[in-house]
Residue, then its C-alpha position, 0 to 999 in steps of 0.5 A: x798860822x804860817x804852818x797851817x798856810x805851809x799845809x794847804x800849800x801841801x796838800x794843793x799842790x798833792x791834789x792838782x798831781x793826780x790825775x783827774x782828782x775830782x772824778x769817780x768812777x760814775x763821772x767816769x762812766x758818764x763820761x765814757x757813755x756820752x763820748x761819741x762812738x766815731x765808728x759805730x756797729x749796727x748790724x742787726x739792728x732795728x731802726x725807729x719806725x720798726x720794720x717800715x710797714x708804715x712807711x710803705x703804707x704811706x708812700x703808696x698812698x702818697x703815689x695813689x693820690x690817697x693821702x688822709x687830711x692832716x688834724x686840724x689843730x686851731x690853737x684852742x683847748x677845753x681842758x678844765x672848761x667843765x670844772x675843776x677848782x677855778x670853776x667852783x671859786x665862781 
């Protein structure tokens, strides 16, 4: 038992030398991937929202007094209002 103990020791000790023991090469990457680039290149390019055409559109309209009204949201839904199985238990 105690040789069994002497072997676990052995190999613990092995493991916690090398360097990073428990990651692959896809931990690795992982990694590596989500590690924020502190100097980034974007030349060239494309921004969200494409090439602005939009955005133009919209701050004329703002500039014009031309704004379009917001949707009005209240809250409420009709989603399964016609059917569905909770329709048929009645």
């Amino acid at each position: 038992m105690r040789s069994l103990n002497l072997i676990g020791i052995a190999i613990l000790l092995m493991a916690a030398g090398s360097p990073e023991p428990e990651l692959g090469a896809s931990v690795r990457r992982n990694v590596a991937v989500q590690t924020v680039d502190m100097n980034p290149n974007y030349n060239g390019a494309i921004m969200e929202g494409g090439l602005g055409e939009r955005s133009v559109a919209a701050v004329k309209r703002y500039q014009t007094g031309k704004i379009r009204p917001l949707a009005k949201v209240d809250g409420s839904s009709s989603v399964g209002a016609q059917g569905g199985a909770a329709a048929s238990q009645n």
